[in-house]
ROMARDO-394355 format. One line per field, with one value per residue (C-alpha): x, y negated, z negated; residue in three letters. Coordinates in Angstrom, 3 decimals, padded with zeros to 6 digits. Layout:
<rs>
xx = X / ...
yy = Y / ...
zz = Z / ...
resn = ala / ...
</rs>
This chain:
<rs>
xx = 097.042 / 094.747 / 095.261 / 094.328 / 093.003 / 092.781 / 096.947 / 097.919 / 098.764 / 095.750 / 094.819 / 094.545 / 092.735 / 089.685 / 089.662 / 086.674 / 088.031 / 087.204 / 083.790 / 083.593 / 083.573 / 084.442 / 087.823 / 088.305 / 091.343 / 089.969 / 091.860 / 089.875 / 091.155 / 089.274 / 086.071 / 082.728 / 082.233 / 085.641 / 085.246 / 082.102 / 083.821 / 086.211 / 083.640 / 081.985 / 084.468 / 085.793 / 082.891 / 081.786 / 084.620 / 084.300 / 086.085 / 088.694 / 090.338 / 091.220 / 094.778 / 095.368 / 095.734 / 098.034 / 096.446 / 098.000 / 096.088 / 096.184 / 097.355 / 094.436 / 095.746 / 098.628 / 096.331 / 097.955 / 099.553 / 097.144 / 100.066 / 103.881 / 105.093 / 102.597 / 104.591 / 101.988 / 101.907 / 097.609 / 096.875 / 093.537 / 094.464 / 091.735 / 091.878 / 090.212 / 088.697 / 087.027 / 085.982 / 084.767 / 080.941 / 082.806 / 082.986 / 086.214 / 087.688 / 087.102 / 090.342 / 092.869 / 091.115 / 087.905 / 088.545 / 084.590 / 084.777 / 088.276 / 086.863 / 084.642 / 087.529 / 089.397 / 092.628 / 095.612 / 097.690 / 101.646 / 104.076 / 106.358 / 109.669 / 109.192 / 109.752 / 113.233 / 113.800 / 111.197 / 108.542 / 107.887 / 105.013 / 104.299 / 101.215 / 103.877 / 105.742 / 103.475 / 101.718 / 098.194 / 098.671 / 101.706 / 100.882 / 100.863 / 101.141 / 098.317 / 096.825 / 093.877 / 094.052 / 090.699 / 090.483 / 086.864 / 085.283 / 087.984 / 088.567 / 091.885 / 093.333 / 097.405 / 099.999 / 102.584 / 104.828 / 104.937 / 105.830 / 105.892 / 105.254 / 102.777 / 101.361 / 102.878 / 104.057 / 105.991 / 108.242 / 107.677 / 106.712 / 108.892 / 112.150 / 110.111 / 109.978 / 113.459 / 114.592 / 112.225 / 109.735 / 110.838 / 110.246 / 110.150 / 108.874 / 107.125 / 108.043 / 104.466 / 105.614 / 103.877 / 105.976 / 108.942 / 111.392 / 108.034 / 110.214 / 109.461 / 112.317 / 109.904 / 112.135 / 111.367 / 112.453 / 115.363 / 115.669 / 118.635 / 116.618 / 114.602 / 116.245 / 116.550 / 113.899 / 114.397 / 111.285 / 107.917 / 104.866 / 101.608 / 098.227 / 095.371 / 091.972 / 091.291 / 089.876 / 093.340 / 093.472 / 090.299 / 089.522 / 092.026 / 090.914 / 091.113 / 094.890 / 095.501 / 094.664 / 096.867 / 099.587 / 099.667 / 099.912 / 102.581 / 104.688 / 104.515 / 105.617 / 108.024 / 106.680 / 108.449 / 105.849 / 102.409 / 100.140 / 096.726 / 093.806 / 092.540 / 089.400 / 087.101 / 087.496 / 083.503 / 084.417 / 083.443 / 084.754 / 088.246 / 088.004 / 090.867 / 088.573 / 090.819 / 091.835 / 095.707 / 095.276 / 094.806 / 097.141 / 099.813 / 098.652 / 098.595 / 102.093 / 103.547 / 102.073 / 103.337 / 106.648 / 106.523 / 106.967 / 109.707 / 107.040 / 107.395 / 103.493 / 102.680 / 099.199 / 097.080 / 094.574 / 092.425 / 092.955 / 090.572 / 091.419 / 089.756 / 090.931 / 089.416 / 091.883 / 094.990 / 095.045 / 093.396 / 096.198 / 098.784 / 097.894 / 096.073 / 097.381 / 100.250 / 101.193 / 098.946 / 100.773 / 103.842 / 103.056 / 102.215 / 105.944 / 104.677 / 107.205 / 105.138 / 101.753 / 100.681 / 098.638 / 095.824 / 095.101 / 092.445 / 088.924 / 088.018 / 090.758 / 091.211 / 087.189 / 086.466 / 085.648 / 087.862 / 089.298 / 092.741 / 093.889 / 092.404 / 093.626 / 097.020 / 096.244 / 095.664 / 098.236 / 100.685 / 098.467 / 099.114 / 102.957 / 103.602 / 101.891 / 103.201 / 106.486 / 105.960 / 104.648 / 106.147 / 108.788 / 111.374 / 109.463 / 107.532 / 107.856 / 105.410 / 104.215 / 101.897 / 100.360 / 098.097 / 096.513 / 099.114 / 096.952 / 095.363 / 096.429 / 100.302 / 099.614 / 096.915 / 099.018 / 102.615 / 103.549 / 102.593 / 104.799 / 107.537 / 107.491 / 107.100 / 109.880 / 108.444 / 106.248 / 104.064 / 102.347 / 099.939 / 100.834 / 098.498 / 097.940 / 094.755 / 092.682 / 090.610 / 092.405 / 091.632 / 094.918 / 096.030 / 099.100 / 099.950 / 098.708 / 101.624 / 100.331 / 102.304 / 100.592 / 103.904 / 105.893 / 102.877 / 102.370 / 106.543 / 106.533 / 103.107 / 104.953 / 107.848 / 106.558 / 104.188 / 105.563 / 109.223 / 109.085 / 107.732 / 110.083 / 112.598 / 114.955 / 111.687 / 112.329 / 110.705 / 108.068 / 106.057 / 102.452 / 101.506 / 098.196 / 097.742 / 094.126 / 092.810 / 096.351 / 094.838 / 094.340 / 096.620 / 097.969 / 096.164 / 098.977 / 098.974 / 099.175 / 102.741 / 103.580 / 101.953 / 103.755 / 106.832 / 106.108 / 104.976 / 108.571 / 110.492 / 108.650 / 109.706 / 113.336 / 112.638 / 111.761 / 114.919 / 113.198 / 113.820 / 110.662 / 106.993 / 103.518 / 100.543 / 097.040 / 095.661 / 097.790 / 094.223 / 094.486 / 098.839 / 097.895 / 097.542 / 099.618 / 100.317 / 102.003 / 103.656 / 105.095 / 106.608 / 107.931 / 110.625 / 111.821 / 112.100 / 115.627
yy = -114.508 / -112.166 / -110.948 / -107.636 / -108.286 / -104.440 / -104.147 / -102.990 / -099.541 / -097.837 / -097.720 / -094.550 / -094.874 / -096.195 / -093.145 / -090.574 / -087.123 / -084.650 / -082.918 / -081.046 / -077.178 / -077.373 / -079.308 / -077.862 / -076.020 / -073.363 / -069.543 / -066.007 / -064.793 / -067.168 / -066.305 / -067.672 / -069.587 / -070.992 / -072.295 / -074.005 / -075.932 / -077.369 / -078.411 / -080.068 / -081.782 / -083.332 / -084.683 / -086.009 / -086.919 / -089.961 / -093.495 / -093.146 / -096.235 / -095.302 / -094.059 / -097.396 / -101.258 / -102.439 / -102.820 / -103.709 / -106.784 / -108.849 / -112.005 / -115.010 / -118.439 / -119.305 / -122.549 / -125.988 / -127.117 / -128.474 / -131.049 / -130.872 / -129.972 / -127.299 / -124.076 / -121.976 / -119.869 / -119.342 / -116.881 / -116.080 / -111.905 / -108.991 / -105.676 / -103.628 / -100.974 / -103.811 / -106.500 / -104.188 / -105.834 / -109.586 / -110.672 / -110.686 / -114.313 / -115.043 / -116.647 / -118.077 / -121.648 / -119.724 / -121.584 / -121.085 / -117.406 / -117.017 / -119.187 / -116.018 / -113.828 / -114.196 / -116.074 / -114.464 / -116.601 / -116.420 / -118.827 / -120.093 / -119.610 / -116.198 / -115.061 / -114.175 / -115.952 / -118.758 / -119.808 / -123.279 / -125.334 / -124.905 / -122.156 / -120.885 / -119.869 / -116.864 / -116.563 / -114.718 / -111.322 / -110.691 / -108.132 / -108.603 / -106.552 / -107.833 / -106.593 / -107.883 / -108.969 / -107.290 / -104.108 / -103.501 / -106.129 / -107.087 / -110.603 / -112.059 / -111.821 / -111.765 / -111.912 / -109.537 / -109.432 / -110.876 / -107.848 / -106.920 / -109.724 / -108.871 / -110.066 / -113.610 / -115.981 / -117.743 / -114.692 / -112.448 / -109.110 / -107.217 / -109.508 / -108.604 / -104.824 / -104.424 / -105.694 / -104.196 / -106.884 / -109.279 / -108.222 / -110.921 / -109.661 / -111.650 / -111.179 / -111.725 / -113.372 / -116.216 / -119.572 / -117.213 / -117.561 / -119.893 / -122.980 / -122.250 / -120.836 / -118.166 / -115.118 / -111.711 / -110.904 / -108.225 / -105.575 / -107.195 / -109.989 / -108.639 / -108.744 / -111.444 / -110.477 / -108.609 / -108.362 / -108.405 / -107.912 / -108.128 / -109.300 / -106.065 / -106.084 / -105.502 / -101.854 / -100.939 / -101.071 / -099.569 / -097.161 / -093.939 / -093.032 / -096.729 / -097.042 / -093.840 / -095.461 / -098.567 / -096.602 / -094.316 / -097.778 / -099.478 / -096.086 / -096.285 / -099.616 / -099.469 / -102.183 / -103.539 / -105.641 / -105.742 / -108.300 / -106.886 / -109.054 / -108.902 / -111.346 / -112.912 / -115.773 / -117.038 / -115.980 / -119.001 / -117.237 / -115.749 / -112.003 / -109.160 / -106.801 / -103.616 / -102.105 / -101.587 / -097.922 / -098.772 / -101.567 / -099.256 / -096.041 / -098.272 / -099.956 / -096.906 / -095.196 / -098.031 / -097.568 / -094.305 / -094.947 / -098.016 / -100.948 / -103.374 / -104.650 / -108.296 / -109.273 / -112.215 / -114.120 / -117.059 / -120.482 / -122.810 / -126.267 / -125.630 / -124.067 / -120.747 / -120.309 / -121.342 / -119.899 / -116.312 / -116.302 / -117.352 / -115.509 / -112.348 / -111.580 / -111.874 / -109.609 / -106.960 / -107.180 / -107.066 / -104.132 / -102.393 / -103.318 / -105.618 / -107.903 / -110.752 / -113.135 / -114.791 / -117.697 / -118.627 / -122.427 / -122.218 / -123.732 / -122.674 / -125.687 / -127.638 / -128.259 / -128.312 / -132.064 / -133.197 / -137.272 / -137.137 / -138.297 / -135.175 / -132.645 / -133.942 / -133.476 / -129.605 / -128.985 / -130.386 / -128.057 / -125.265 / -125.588 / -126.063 / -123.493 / -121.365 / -122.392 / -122.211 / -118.974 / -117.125 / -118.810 / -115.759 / -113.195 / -112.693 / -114.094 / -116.547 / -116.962 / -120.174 / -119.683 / -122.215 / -123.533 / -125.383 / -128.033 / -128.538 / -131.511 / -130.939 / -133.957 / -131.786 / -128.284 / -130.379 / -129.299 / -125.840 / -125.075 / -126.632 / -124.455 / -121.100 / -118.981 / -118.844 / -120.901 / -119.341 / -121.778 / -119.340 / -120.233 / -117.912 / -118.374 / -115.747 / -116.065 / -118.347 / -120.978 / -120.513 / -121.283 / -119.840 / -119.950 / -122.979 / -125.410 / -127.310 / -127.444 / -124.722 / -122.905 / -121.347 / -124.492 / -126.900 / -124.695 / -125.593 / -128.958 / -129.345 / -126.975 / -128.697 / -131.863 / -131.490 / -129.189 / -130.062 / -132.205 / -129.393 / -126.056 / -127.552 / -124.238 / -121.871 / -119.302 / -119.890 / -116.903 / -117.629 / -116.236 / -114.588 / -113.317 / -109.725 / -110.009 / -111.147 / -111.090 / -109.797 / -112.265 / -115.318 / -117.605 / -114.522 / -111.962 / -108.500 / -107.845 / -107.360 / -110.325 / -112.083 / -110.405 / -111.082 / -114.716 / -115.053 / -112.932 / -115.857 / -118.626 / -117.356 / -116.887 / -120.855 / -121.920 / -120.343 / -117.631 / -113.605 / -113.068 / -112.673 / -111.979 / -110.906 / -111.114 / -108.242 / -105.355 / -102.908 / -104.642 / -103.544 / -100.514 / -100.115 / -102.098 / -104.668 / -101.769 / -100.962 / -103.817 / -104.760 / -101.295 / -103.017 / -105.025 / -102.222 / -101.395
zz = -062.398 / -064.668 / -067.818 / -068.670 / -072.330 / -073.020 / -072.275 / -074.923 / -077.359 / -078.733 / -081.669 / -083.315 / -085.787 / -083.674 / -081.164 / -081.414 / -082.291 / -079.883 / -080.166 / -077.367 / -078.033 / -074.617 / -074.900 / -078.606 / -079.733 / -081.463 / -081.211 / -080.232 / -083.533 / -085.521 / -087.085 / -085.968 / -089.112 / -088.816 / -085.687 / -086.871 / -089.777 / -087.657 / -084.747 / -087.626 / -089.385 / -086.322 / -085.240 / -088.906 / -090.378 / -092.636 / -092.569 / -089.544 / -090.123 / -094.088 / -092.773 / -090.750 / -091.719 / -088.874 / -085.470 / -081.917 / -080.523 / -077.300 / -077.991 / -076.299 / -076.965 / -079.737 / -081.152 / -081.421 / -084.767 / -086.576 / -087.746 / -086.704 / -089.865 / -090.736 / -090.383 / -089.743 / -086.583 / -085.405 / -082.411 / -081.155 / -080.522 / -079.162 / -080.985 / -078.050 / -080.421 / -082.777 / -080.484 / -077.732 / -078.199 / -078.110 / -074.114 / -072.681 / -071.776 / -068.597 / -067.821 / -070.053 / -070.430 / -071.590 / -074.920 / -075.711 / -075.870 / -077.381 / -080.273 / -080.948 / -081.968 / -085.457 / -085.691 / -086.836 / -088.755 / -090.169 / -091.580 / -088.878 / -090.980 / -091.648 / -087.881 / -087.411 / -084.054 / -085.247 / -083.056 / -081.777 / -081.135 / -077.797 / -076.813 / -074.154 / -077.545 / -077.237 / -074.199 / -073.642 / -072.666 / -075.323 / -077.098 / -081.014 / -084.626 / -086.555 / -089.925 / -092.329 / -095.869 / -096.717 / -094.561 / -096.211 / -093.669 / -091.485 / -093.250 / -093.908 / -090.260 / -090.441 / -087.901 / -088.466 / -085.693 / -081.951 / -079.749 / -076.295 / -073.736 / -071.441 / -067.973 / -068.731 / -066.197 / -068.781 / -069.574 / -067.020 / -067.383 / -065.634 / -067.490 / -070.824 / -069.819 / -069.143 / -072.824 / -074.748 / -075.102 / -078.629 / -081.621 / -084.377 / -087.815 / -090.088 / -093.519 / -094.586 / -098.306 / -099.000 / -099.356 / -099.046 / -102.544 / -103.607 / -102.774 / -099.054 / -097.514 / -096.228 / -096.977 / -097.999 / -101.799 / -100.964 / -102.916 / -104.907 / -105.825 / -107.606 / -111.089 / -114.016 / -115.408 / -118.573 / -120.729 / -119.214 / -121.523 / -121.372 / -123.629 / -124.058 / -125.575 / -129.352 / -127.920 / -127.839 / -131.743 / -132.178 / -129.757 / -129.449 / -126.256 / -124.692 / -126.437 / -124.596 / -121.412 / -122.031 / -123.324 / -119.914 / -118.003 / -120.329 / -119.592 / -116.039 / -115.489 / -118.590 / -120.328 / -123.075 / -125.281 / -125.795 / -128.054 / -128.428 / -129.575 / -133.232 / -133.206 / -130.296 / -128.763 / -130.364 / -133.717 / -135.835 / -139.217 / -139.024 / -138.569 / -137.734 / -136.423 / -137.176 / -140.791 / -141.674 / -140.640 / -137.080 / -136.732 / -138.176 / -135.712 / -133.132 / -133.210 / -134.143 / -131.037 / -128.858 / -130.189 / -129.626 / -125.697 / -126.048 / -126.823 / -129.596 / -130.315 / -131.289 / -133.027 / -131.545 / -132.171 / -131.044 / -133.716 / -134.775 / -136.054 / -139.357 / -143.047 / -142.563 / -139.653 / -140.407 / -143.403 / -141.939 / -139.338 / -141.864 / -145.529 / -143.928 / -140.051 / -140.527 / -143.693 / -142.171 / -138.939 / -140.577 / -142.597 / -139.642 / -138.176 / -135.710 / -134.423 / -133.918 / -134.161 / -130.890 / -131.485 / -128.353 / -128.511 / -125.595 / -125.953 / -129.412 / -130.697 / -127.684 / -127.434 / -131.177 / -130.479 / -133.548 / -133.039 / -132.236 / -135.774 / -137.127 / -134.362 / -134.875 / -138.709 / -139.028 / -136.047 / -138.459 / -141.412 / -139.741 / -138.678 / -142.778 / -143.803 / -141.271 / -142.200 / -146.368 / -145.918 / -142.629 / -141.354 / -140.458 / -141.436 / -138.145 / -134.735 / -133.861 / -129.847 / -128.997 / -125.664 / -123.826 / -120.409 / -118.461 / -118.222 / -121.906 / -123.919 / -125.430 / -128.239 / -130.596 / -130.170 / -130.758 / -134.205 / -133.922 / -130.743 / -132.757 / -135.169 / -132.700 / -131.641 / -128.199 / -126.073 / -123.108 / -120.682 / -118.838 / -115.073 / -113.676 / -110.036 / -108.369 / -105.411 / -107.102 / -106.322 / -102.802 / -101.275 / -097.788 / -095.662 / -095.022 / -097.501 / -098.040 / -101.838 / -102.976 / -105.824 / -107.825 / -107.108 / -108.419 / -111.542 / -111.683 / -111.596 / -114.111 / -116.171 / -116.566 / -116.695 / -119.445 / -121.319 / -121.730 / -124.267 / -126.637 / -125.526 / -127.997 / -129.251 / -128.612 / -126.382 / -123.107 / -121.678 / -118.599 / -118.682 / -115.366 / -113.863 / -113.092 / -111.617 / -108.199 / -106.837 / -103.426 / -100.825 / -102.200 / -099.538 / -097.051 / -099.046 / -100.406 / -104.229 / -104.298 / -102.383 / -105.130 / -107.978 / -105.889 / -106.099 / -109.448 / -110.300 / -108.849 / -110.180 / -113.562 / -112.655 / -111.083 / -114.708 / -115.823 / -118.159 / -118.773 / -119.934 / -118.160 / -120.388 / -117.908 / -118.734 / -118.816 / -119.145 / -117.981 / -114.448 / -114.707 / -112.184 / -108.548 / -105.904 / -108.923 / -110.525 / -107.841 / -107.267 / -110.790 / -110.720 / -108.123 / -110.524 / -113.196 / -112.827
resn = unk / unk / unk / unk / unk / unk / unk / unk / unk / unk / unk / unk / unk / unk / unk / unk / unk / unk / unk / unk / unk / unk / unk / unk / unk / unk / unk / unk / unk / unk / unk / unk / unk / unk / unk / unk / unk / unk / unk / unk / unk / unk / unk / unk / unk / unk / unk / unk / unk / unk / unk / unk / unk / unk / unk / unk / unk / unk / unk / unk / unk / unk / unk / unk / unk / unk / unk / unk / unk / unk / unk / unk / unk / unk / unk / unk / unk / unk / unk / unk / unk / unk / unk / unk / unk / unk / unk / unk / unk / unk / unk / unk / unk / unk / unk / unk / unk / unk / unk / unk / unk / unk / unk / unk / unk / unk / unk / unk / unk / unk / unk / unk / unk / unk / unk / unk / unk / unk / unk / unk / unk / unk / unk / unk / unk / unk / unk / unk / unk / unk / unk / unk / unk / unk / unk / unk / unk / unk / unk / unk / unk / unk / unk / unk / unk / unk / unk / unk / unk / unk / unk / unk / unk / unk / unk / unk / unk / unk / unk / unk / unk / unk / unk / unk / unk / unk / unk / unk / unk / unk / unk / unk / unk / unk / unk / unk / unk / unk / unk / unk / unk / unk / unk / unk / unk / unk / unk / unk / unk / unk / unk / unk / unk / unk / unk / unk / unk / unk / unk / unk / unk / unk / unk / unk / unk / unk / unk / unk / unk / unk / unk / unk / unk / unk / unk / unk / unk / unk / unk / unk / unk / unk / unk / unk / unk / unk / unk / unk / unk / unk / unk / unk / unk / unk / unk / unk / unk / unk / unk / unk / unk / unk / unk / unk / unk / unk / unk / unk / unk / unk / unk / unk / unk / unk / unk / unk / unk / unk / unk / unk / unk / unk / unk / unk / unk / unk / unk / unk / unk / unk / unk / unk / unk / unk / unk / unk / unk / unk / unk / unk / unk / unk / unk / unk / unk / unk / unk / unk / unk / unk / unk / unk / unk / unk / unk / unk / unk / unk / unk / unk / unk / unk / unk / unk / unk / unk / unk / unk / unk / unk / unk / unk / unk / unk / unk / unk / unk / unk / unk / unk / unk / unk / unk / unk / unk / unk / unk / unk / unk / unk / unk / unk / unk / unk / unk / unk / unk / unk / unk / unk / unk / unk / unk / unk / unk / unk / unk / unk / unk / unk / unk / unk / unk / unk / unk / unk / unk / unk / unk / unk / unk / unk / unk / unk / unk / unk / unk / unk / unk / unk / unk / unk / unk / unk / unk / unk / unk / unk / unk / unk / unk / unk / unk / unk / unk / unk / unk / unk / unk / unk / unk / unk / unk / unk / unk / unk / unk / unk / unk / unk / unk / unk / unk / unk / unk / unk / unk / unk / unk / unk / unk / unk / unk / unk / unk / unk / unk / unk / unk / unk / unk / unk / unk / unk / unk / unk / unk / unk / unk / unk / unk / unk / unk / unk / unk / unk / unk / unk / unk / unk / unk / unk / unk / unk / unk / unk / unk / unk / unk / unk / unk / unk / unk
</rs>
């Protein structure tokens, strides 16, 4: 029989708005000039779609698993509206032309009633919930929910009709409670975390008008620490680019709104460092009534190009002197890569009262649904692996991302702070740190809001 690859709900936000004087409800009583503004305005009114990002489609062909334990649900679907210049298959084994149209993809587990492998699963002519994860250009193509069947000989239409047609949601969450389970985070999950922080630029010390700005985020999501940045990160002498005035103004302005403020800075494996951070950061920072110095071993130690014998020497410098001269007088936070090399930071992290690995995962890393390379469960188990051995009594706070968090594993931002949210409650902490508290706004906010309770 033929499928009718048009069957299905319009889409509103695709339909021309009447211009027709003719056709156009406008009143006697209205003024001339009235009338004329709304002709005009409904026949030039801008971006029609901005009020709509979930479109009914016609599903063409559910694809075949690319392997039997895949979990991912693929559908060729039509949106009438948008693929009115693509030609319509000309039957249902017109694989050539469905392979024109975008494939809508899911993860199997999150469908309520599940959906197997067969293409008869979801039949052509069912009619489908779809969305995209970039609405800008129509990229990203996500299957949201299987709907109405239509015209199918497999589940006939008039049996489909009668019942409502199925409706199987996807949860769209990507690798569900991150260890796969494909589930939602419910509302009551999202707790156990405590604290969440973030790192800001130095600007926030000495620009008033930036701080401002940071301080307006940090209120709206409640934020409960900050550590701000005193130096760059290609300083080769040891600078605090900020005088005591502004280091006092500015924790006493983030305490203002509920936010205790840590100081960090970048460390080199040389004298001028360790004893900058040591003998002048730290005094300043506790003068200030800062509650603690955040040390970032990233490139400007881990690539100094120093032999291992003398890495290992002024990591084991710098965790004495830090002890002689600080020990209990200010926190002290050593963050680092995941992945950078544990045996030239060792002494230092013993010596910290907290430890944050910065398991950032962002659309860089190119994952989408289905990979059965997890992303939050990978950044787990290197984690863990690596870094266990080091955590000793430190207190244990995992470093998220708050940037690019659109489009990972074909998700929405909030999916991704979702997921991030339960990888930290995996590793058994109460604590999250996100670079960069600036990027803390939007759907991000939003989202870690949720878990604000």
């Amino acid at each position: 029989m033929t499928i009718d690859w048009d069957n299905c709900p319009s889409n509103t936000g695709f339909l021309e708005r009447e211009t027709d004087p003719e056709n156009t409800e406008l009143t006697e009583n209205e003024k001339a000039v009235d009338q004329l503004r709304k002709v005009l305005e409904q026949a030039y009114t801008k971006d029609k779609l901005s009020k709509q990002t979930q479109f009914n489609a016609v599903c063409l062909r559910k694809l075949k698993e690319e392997t039997e334990d895949s979990g991912v649900v693929r559908v060729k679907a039509r949106i009438p509206e948008l693929h009115s210049l693509i030609p319509k298959p000309k039957s249902e084994k017109d694989y050539a032309t469905m392979s024109l149209y975008p494939t809508f993809v899911a993860l199997k587990s999150s469908f309520k009633d599940g959906v197997g492998p067969s293409a008869e699963e979801i039949p052509p002519g069912t009619v489908l919930l779809v969305t995209f994860g970039n609405m800008s250009n129509f990229s990203q193509p996500r299957l949201l929910e299987v709907g109405l069947i239509g015209a199918s000989e497999v589940r006939g239409a008039a049996a489909a009709a009668s019942s409502g047609g199925t409706s199987r949601g996807s949860s769209t969450f990507p690798w569900g409670f991150v260890d796969g389970s494909g589930t939602e985070v419910p509302s009551s999950e999202k707790e156990g975390i405590s604290k969440i922080g973030a790192w800001s630029y130095s600007a926030t010390i000495s620009n008033k008008s930036y701080r401002n700005k940071m301080l307006k985020i940090a209120k709206n999501i409640n934020l409960d620490y900050v550590s701000i940045f005193v130096n760059g990160k290609d300083d080769l002498i040891f600078k605090v680019k900020a005088s005591q005035a502004q280091m006092n103004e500015t924790v006493k302005d983030f305490k203002s709104i509920g936010v205790d403020v840590g100081f960090c800075t970048w460390i080199r494996p040389n004298d001028d460092y360790i004893n900058g951070i040591v003998n002048r950061l730290a005094p300043m920072a506790i003068k200030a009534g800062a509650t603690t110095i955040d040390v970032d071993v990233e490139e400007p130690w881990t690539k100094a190009g120093l032999s291992a014998a003398d890495f290992q020497a002024k990591d084991l410098q710098f965790a004495n002197t830090w002890n002689t001269n600080m020990k209990g007088k200010i926190r002290l936070s050593v963050n680092a890569i995941t992945s950078a090399p544990i045996d030239i930071m060792t002494r230092m992290m013993t010596v910290a009262d907290e430890i944050v690995p910065q398991m950032y995962v962002t659309n860089r890393y190119k994952k989408f649904v289905g990979d059965t390379d997890n992303p939050y469960q990978r950044l787990i188990n290197v984690t863990l692996k690596r870094w266990k051995t080091v955590l000793g009594g430190a207190d244990l706070v995992v470093g998220l991302a708050s940037y690019y968090q659109d489009g990972i594993g074909e998700f929405l931002p909030a999916d991704g702070v979702d997921a991030s949210l339960m990888m930290a409650k995996k590793m058994g902490t109460t604590e999250v740190r996100y670079w960069l508290l600036p990027a803390l706004n939007g759907k991000v906010a939003a989202a870690l809001k949720a878990w604000r309770k």
